[in-house]
Structure formats: C-alpha cells, structure tokens
N, C-alpha and C positions, 0 to 999 in steps of 0.2 A: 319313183325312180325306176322301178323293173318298170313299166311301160317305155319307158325312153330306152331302155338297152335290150328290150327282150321283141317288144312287139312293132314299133317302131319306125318306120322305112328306115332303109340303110340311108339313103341320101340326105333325109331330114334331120336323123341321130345323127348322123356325120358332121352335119354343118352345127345344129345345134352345140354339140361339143369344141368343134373346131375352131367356128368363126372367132368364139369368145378367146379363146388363144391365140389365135392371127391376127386382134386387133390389140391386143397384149405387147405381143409381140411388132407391130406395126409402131406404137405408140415409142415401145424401148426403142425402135430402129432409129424411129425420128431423135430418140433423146442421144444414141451412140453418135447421128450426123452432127446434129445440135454441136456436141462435147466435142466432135471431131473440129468444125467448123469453128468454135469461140477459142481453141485452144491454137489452130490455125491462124487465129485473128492476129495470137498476138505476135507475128511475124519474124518469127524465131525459130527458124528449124531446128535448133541443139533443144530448144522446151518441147517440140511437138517429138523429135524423136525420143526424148526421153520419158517421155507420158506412155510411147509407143513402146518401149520398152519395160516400162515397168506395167501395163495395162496388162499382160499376161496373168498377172497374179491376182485380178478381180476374176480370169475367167477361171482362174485355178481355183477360183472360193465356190464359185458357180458350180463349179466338179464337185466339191467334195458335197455342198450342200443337195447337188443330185444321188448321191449313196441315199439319203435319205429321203427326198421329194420322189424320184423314179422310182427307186428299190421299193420305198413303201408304198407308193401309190398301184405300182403292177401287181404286189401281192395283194393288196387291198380289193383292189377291180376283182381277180381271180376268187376272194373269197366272197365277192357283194353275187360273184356267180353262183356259190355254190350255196347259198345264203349262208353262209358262216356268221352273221352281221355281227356278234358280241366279240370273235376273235378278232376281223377287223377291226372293232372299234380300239381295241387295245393296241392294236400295230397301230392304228396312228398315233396313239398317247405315245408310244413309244420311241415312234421316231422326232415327236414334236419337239421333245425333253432332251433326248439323245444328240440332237441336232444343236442345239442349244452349249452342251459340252461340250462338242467339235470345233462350235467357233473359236469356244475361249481359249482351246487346245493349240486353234492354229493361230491366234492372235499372239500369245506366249512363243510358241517355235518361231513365228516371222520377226520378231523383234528381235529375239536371242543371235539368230542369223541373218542379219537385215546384211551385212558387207560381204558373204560370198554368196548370197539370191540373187545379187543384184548383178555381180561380177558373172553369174551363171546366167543371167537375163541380158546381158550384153553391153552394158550398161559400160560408158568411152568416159577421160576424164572431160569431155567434154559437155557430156550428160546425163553426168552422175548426181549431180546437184537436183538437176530439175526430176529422175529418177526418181531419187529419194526423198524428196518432200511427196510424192505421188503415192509412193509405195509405204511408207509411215503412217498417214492421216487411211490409208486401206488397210492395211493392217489393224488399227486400232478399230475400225469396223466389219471386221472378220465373223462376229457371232452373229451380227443384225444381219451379215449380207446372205451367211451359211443359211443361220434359220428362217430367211423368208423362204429356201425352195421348197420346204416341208409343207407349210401348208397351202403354197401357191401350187401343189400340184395333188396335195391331198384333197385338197374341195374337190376337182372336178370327177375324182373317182366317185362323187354321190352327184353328180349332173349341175353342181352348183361352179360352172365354169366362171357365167357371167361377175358372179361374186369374186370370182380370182382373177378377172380383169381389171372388174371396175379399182381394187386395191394395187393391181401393178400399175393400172393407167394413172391413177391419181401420184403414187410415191414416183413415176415416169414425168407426168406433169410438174411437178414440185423440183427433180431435176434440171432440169431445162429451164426452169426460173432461176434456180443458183446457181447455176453456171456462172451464167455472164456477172453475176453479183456480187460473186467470189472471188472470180478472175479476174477482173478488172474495176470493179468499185471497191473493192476489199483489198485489192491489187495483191493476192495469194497466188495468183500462177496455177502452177501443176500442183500444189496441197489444195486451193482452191476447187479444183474439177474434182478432185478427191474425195472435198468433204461435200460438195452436192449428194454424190451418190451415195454415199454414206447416211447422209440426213434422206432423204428418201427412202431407200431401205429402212428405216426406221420408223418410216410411218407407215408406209406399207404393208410392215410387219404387224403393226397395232392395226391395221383395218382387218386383216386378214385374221386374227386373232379375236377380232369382234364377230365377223361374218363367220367364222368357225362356232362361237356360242353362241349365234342368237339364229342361224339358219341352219346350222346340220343338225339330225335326227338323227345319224347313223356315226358318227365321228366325235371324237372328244379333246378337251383342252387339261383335261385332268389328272393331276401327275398320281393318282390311286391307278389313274388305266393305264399301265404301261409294262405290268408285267406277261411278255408270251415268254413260249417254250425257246431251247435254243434250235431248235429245228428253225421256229418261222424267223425268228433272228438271222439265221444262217441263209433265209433264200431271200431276206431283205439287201444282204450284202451281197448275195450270189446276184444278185442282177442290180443292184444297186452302183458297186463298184464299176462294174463293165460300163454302167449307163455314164458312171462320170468319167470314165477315163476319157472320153467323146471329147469333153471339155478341157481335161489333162492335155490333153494331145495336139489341142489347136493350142494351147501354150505354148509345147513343144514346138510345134510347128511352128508360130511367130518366134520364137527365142534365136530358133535352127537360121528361121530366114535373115532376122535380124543381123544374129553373126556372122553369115555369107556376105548380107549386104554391106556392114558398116565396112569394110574393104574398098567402096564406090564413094564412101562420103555417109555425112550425117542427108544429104539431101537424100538418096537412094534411102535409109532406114525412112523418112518423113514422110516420101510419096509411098512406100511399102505401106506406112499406117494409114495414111487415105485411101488407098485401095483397096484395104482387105474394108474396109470403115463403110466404103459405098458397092462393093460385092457382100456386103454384110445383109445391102436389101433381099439381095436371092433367099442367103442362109436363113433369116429368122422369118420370114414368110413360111418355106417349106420346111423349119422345124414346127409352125405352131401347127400348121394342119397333120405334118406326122404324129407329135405330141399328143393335138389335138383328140383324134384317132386313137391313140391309146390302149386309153378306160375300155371303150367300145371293145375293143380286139380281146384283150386281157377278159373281161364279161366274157363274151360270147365261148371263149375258152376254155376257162371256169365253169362254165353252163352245156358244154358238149353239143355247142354247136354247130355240125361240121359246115351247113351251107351258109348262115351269118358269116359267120368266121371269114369265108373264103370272098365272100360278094362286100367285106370291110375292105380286105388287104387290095381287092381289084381298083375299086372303087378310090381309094386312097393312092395308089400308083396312077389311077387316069387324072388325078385332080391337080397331082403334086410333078407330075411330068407337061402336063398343059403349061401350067402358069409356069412353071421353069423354064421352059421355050420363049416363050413371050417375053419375058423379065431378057433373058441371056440377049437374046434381039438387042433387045433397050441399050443393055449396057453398051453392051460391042458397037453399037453405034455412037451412043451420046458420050463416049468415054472421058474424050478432053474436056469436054463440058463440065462434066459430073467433076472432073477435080479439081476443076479452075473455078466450080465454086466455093472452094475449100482456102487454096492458096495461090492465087493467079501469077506463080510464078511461071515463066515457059521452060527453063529446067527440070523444074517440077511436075507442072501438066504435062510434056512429054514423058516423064519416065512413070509418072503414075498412071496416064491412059493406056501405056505399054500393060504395065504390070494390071490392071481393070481388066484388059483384054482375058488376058492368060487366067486370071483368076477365073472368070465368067463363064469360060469356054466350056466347062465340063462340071458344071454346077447340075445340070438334070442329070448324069451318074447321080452327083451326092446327091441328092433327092431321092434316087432310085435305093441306094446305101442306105438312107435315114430309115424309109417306111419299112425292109428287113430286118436294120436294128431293131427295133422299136417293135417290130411282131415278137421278135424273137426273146423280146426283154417282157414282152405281155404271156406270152407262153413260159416264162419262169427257165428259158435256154440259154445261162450263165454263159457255157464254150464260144457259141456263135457269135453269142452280142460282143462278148467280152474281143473276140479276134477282128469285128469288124469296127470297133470303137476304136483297137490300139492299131488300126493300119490304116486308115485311110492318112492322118496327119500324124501318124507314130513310126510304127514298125518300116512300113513302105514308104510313105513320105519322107524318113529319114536316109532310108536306102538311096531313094529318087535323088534330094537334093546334093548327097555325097559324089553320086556317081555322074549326074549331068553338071553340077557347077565343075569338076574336075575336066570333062569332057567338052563343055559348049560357053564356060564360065558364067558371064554375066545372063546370056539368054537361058542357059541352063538351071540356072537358080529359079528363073520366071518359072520355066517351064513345069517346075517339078510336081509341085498341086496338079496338073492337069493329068501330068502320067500317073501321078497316086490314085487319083480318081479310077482312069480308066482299070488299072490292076484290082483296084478293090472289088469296083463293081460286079467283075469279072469272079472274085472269091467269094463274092453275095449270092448270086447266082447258084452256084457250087455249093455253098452251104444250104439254101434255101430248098434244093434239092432231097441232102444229107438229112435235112432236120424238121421236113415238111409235116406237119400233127397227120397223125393215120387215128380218126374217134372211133373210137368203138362205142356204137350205138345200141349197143346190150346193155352199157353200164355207166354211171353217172355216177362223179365223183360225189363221193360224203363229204 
C-alpha cells in the first residue's frame, strides 16, 4: 500500500484510486437514468413528481452515512500517513458498528414523522400518495443504505478501490433489473423503485463486508476494534458532518426548488426531476474523481508531504475542469434530446431542456468547489469544508432562489444553481488561500 501513496507517480496513483470510483459512480449514474427513465415510463407525471419529491430523503441517508464513510475514511488516510495503522484500524471498526446505529436511529425518526417530512418535501394532495409509498419502503431501508457509505469509502483508504466498485457496481446492476420488475410486473409504482434500491444496498453491503475480511490487512470488521479516544471521535465528526452536509443540502436544494416550482404545475416539479436526473451525469463523474483523489491527498498530508501534496490538488483540478467542459458542451447541446428520452412529452422536453441548460452551465465551478472541499476535508479543515458544503445548495442557494424567483420568477428559480455556483466558487478560492497547509519540513507528525 505505501508504494501506491508514497512513491508512485502522481498520475498513475491518481487514476489508479480514481478510475475505480468513476466507474462506481458511472454505473450508479446509469442505474439514477434507469429509475428516472422506468418511472417516467409509466406516464404519470403526479407518480414521477412524487418519486421527485420524496427522492430527497435517499440523498439525505447518503448524508448521514458520509459522517461516517468521509469523516472516517479522511482520518484514516491521515493516520495510514503517519503510520498510525493499529489506530486506524480501530477508527474503522468504529465507524462500521456506529454507522450501523444511525440507520436504525433514522429509520425510527422517518416513520415517527413520516406526515410533516413529507409536507416539508413538498409533497401536493396530488402527490402525496405516490410520495409516500416511496419514502416508507426508504425509510425501512435507512440502516442498509446509511451503512454501505462506511465501507464503500473505507476500502479505498487501503488502495482496495477496485473491491469498492466491483460491490457498488454489482448491488447498481441488481438495481436496474428490479426496477422494471417491481414497477410494472409487480405493478408497485413508486414503493416498487424504492424497494430495488433498497434490495441492492443490501447486497452491496454483504459484498463489501466480505471484501473487508477476506482482502484488507490494515482494516477490520470486528466489533472488539472500535474503541478510539474522544479526540479521534471528535475529528471523525469534525469533517465527517461537513462532508455530509454536501448531500444535506442538495436535499435542501431539491425540496427549495420543488416548492418554488409546484406553483407552475406538477409538469414543472417532473421535468425539474429529469433534469437535475441527466445533469446528474456531470455531478457523479466529477465527484468520483474528486472522491477518488481523496485517500491520496489526506496520505500525502499525514506524511508532510509538501510537493505530493500540491502536484495531487493540481493534477486533480486539470482533470476534473477538462472533462467538465466537455460533458457541459454535451448537455447544452443535446438537451431536448436527453429529456425526450425520459418522457416525450413537448411541455415536458421544453421546460426540462430549459431547466438541463441552466443546471449544466456552471457545473466546472462545482468541480472546481468539490476538489477544495475534499482537500480541505483530507487536511482534517472542519471550518472550510464545513462552509463550502452548507453554501453552494444551502446557505447561498437558498439566498439565490429567494431573491431571483422574487425578482425574475419562473427564469429566476432556473437560474439560481448557476448564481450559487458562481458565489461559492468565488468563497473557495478565498478560503483556499485562508487555509493553504505551510509544512514544516523539520518536523513530522507522530
């Protein structure tokens, strides 16, 4: 493992960590089109915007179970630097087990208050039905979806990426087969899409739980390794929480836009969900190569390395701004295409090609936003990550859509993502400055 993170090329350890999460994540993309696309099929806009409404609350699971897949995997990386490897191995036990109590924590709270989530998700009486068969059958799979982020993101801190693909590509594959077999042979609807991903996530989880014992050397599945100090507890969460607010916030963010849009119609909520659905190719492309990147940054960190360190973060901005350009091209052109093969309505294709556009347009900022986060959460920089997770679709996104849906209404609501973008990127910059590592090459951390 120190050969892949210490000696290396930057380019080769780059991709080597990387690829295997951009095909991860490549595979998810297909399986988000898939769901968006069979759920589309069934010609219902009040079912699709309701799927689109309550689908917030699968990325809010994604959130929490990053406290512990990010938080732990960035401390992890930093101590595989300093060779710490027996603390390490207990921060994983720890977060595997803990991770595990979260879900069942948030499966109990989502039931308990299933009739004002839903009300706060935007959810119309006209698509509160298909809502909540959606958001029930996700709920009940709250601990399986929490506890796969743990070890899908703790493997790669020991170089065992490929292994945290091959388990999300398979429970991804297994998706995408019960889609359609739930939806429409099973004739379940929106509980149908629900319970794919749900049955997925659970096998996933059991692959990932295999390839955790039978190939890591430095990691554990063993509920004796789980006790650390409340120090490394506390910089699990100190960058944990920031990393999932990332995912909090594009909740936020769908919920915000949701309840701007249902004002235009359940058609405007419908084509909002196939747009953010096929701009989703940008997002999960250039989160797995920032992701990817990571472990690497956090290492080299850990390990006082100041010229690694600096030739990752480069290296990773030229790779994740290229393909961002290229993809944002794609969209802006093929727009109506890309929705019309979702739901070939022309009310639809038009306001979703609109809405593709504006989403698309400022997608390399977010790129440029993610690989900052994402250093700053590998350097153990709680403040920084923590401000630029709650603003890009929080703090400032909420600002954005208040003030231009007020001012420009319908194109204003479009618009607001684009202006978030530009503002944050803009605070990225600023901070990155603020909080840039100065090593001191006298001295290397114990």
């Amino acid at each position: 493992m120190n050969e892949l993170f210490e000696h290396t090329s930057i380019k080769k350890a780059y991709f080597a960590l990387a690829m295997p999460v951009v095909l991860s994540m490549a595979v998810t993309l297909i399986y988000n089109l898939v769901d968006t696309f069979f759920v589309s099929k069934t010609g219902n806009p009040d079912l699709v915007a309701g799927v689109s409404q309550a689908a917030p609350i699968f990325t809010l699971m994604i959130a929490i179970g990053d406290v512990f897949g990010l938080g732990g995997s960035s401390l992890i990386s930093r101590l595989f630097g300093e060779h710490q490897d027996r603390i390490a191995r207990n921060v994983s036990g720890y977060c595997f087990y803990y991770s595990i109590v979260c879900g069942v924590v948030v499966t109990v709270i989502m039931l308990s208050f299933q009739t004002p989530i839903l009300h706060l998700l935007g959810a119309s009486p006209t698509t509160w039905r298909f809502a909540r068969e959606y958001y029930l059958v996700i709920a009940w799979g709250a601990p399986f979806i929490i506890f796969g982020l743990s070890p899908a993101n703790i493997l790669r801190t020991e170089g065992l990426a490929v292994q945290s693909m091959i388990a999300s590509m398979v429970g991804t594959a297994i998706n995408i087969f019960l889609n359609p077999v739930f939806i429409f042979t099973c004739g379940w609807g929106a509980g149908g899409s629900a319970l794919a991903t749900v049955t997925s996530s659970v096998i996933a989880d059991i692959l990932m739980v295999y390839y955790l014992r039978t190939k890591s050397k430095k990691l554990t599945t063993s509920i004796h390794e789980t006790r650390i100090s409340r120090q490394l507890q506390c910089q699990i969460y100190a960058i944990g929480i920031p990393a999932s607010v990332t995912n909090i916030m594009v909740t936020f963010a769908t919920a915000m836009t949701n309840r701007y849009l249902i004002a235009y119609g359940a058609n405007s909520v419908a084509a909002m969900g196939i747009a953010m659905k096929a701009n989703s190719i940008i997002i999960m492309i250039m989160v797995g190569f920032a992701f990817g990147a990571q472990p690497l940054i956090g290492y080299a960190y850990g390990a006082r390395d100041e010229r690694r360190f600096n030739e990752v973060i480069r290296f990773d901005l030229r790779v994740i701004i290229s393909i961002n350009l290229i993809l944002t091209i794609v969209l802006l052109v093929l727009a109506p295409h890309i929705i019309a093969l979702f739901m070939n309505r022309p009310a639809i294709v038009h306001e979703g090609a609109l809405m593709l556009r504006w989403l698309s347009l400022t997608t390399t900022f977010a790129g440029i936003i993610l690989v900052f986060t994402t250093t700053f959460q590998s350097m153990g920089k709680a403040v920084p990550a923590f401000w630029l997770s709650f603003s890009r679709q929080g703090l400032i996104f909420g600002i954005a859509i208040a003030v231009l849906a007020k001012f420009f209404g319908y194109t204003g609501i479009l618009a607001a993502q684009a202006c978030s973008d530009l503002l944050t990127l803009i605070l990225s910059l600023v901070f990155y400055q603020l909080y840039r590592p100065h090593f001191d090459k006298t001295k290397k951390q114990q």
